[in-house]
Each structure stands twice: as C-alpha cells, then as structure tokens.
C-alpha positions as CSV (number, residue, x, y, z in Angstrom):
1,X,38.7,-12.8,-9.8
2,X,35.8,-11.7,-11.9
3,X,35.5,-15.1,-13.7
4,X,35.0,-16.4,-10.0
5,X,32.3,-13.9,-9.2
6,X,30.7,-14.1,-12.5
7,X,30.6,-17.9,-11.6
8,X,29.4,-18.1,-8.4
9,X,26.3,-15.6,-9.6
10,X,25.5,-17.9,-12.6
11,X,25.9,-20.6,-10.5
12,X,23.1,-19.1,-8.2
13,X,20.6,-18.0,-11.5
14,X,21.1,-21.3,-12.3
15,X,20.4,-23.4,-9.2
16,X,17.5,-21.4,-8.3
17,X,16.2,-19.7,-11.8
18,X,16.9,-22.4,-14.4
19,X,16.3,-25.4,-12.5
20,X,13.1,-25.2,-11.0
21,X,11.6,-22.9,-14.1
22,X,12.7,-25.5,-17.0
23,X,13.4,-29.0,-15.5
24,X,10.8,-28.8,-12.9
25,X,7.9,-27.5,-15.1
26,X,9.2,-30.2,-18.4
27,X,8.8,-33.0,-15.5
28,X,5.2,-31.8,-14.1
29,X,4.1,-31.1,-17.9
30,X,5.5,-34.9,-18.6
31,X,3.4,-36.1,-15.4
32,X,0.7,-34.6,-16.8
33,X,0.8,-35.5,-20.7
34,X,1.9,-38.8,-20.4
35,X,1.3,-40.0,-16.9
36,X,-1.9,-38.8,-15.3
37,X,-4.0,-39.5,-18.5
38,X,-3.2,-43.6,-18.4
39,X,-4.3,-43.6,-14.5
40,X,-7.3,-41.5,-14.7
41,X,-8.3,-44.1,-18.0
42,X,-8.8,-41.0,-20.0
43,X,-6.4,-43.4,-22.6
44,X,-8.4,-46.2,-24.1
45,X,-6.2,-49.6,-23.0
46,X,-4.8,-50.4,-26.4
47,X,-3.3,-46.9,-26.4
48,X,-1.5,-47.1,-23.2
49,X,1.7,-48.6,-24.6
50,X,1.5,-46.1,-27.5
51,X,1.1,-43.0,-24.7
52,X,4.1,-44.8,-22.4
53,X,6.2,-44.7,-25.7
54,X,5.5,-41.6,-26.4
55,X,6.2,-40.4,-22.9
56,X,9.8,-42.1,-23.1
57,X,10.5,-40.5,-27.2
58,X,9.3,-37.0,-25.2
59,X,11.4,-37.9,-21.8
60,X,14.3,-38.5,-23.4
61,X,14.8,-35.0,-24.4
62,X,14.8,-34.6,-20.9
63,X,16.8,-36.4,-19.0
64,X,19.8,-35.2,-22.1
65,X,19.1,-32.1,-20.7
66,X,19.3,-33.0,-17.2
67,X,22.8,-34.1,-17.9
68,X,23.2,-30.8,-19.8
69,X,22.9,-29.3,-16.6
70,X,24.3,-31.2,-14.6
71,X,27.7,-30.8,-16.4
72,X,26.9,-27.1,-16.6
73,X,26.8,-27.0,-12.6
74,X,30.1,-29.2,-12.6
75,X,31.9,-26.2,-14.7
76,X,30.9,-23.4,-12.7
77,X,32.0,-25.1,-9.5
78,X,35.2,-25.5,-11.5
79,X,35.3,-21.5,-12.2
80,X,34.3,-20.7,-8.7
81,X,37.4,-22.6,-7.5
82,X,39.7,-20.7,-10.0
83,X,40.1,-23.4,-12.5
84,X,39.3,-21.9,-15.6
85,X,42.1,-23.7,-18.0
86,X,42.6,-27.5,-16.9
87,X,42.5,-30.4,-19.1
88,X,39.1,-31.3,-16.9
89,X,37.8,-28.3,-17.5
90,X,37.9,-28.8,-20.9
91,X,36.9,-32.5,-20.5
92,X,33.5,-30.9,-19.2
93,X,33.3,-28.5,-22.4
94,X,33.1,-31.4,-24.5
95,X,30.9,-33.9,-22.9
96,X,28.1,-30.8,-23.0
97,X,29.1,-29.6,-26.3
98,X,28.6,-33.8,-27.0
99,X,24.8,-33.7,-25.5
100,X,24.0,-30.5,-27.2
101,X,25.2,-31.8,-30.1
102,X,22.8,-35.2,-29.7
103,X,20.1,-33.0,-28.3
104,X,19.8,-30.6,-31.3
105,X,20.1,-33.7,-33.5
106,X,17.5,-35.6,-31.3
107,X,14.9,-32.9,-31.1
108,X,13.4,-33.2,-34.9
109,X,13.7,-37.1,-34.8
110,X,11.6,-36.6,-31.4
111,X,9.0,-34.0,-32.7
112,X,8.4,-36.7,-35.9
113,X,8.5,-39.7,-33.5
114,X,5.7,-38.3,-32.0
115,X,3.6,-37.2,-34.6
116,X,3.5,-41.0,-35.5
117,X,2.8,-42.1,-32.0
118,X,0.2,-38.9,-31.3
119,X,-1.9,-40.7,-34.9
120,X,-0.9,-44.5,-35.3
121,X,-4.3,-45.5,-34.2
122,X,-6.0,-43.7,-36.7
123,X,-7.7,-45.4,-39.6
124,X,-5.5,-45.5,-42.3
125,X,-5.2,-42.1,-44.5
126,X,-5.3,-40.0,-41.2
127,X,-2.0,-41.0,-39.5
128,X,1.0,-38.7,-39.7
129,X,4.5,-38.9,-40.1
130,X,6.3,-35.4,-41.0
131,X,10.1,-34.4,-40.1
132,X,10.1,-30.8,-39.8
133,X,13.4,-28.3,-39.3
134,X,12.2,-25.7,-37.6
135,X,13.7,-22.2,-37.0
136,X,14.0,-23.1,-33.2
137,X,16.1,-26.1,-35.1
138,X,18.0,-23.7,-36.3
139,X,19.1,-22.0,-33.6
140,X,19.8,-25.3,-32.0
141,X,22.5,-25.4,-34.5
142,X,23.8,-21.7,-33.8
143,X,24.3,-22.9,-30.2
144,X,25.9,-26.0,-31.5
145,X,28.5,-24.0,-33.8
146,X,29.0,-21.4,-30.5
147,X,29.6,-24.7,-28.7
148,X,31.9,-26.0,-30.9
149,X,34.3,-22.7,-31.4
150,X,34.0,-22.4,-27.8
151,X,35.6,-26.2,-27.1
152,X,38.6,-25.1,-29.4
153,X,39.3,-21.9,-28.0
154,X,39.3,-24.0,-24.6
155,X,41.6,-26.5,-26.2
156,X,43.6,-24.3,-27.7
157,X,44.0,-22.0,-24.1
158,X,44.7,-25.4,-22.5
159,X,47.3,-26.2,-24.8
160,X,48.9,-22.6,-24.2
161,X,48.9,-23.4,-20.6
162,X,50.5,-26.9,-20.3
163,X,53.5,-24.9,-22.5
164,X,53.2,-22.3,-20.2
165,X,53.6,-24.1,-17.2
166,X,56.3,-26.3,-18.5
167,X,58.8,-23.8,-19.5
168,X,58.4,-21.7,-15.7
C-alpha cells in the first residue's frame, strides 16, 4: 500500500515539478540557442548548417531524456496499479537503465561534438576539439551503477516470484 502511495505522489512531482522545470526549459533554451539565432540572421549563412547541426548533437540529449521520462511515467503507473514485480515491470527497468546508460555515454561525445561545431569556422589554430570527463560525468556513472544493481535486484525479485507463484 505504501509503494502505491509513494507512487502516485512521485508520479504527481513528476508530471507537474520535473516536467515542466527540466524538459520544458531544455526545449525553450534549445529554441533559443539554436533556433531563434538562424531566423533573426544573427548567424552568418554559411554557419547555419553548422548552428542546425549543432542544435541536433545538443537535441539529441534531449529527446533520450524525453524517453527517460516517458518510461519513468510508464513505471509509476505500473506501481500505482500494484504491480511492483512483473516481468513488464522489469522490462521498463531495463529499457531506462538502457537510455541512461547511452545518455551518460552520449553526454561527453556531445559536449566535444560541440566544441568542434561552436569553432570549425575559425581560422585554423583557433578551432577546438577537447573530450572532457567531468565530475557531473561521473556521477552520470554513479547513477548508471545504481541503475544497474537496481535492474538485478528487480530480476532477481521477479525470478522469486514466478517460483513463488508456481509452487501456490
């Protein structure tokens, strides 16, 4: 009963808190790095396909967070109904732990990407390309490893079950 209540509030935080305060402002900051700047010509022409790839390297990140998200809501719906060990629910804990693990993986590639983009059209000597690891990086990682332990113990609790409900 408490996993159900605990659901329904996080479910609510994150509908109404997390939503709006992370996707909505990434998208609006997006618009506005990427999109507004080609239309007002604030971009000279030969930069615009250089700013549009830039705004699809930086996107990206994104939309794998969207589906982040997305699945996140998907789980909590399934906690809110009392599911809490099923073979789907554990489905669900994979294809997030799956995009977290692509998004802390993408994330550096993405930061270097553009650094290259942000200086390609300076003269040559004064263009960039760096790959940093960061300590925000790093924590990536922790939440990746979290992630990971927390898909087994959901595997192995599924597996329980299934031989539960078998020998009743």
């Amino acid at each position: 009963m408490k996993l159900q209540a605990y659901a329904r509030i996080t479910k609510m935080l994150f509908l109404f808190v997390y939503m709006p305060l992370v996707l909505i402002s990434s998208l609006v900051q997006w618009v506005y790095t990427y999109i507004i700047p080609i239309q007002k010509g604030f971009i000279i022409p030969s930069h615009t396909a250089t700013t549009l790839m830039a705004g699809i390297v930086d996107g990206t990140s994104l939309v794998i967070i969207t589906y982040i998200a997305y699945y996140c809501a998907r789980l909590l719906d399934r906690y809110k109904s009392g599911e809490a060990f099923s073979v789907y629910v554990l489905k669900l804990y994979t294809k997030i732990q799956r995009l977290v693990i692509l998004w802390a993986i993408y994330n550096p590639i993405k930061n270097s990407l553009l650094d290259l983009l942000r200086t390609i059209h300076n003269p040559p000597g004064q263009r960039i390309i760096a790959f940093a690891f960061t300590s925000q990086d790093m924590y990536h990682i922790l939440v990746v490893g979290l992630l990971i332990i927390l898909s087994s113990v959901m595997q192995a609790a599924c597996e329980l079950k299934e031989e539960h409900d078998l020998t009743v």
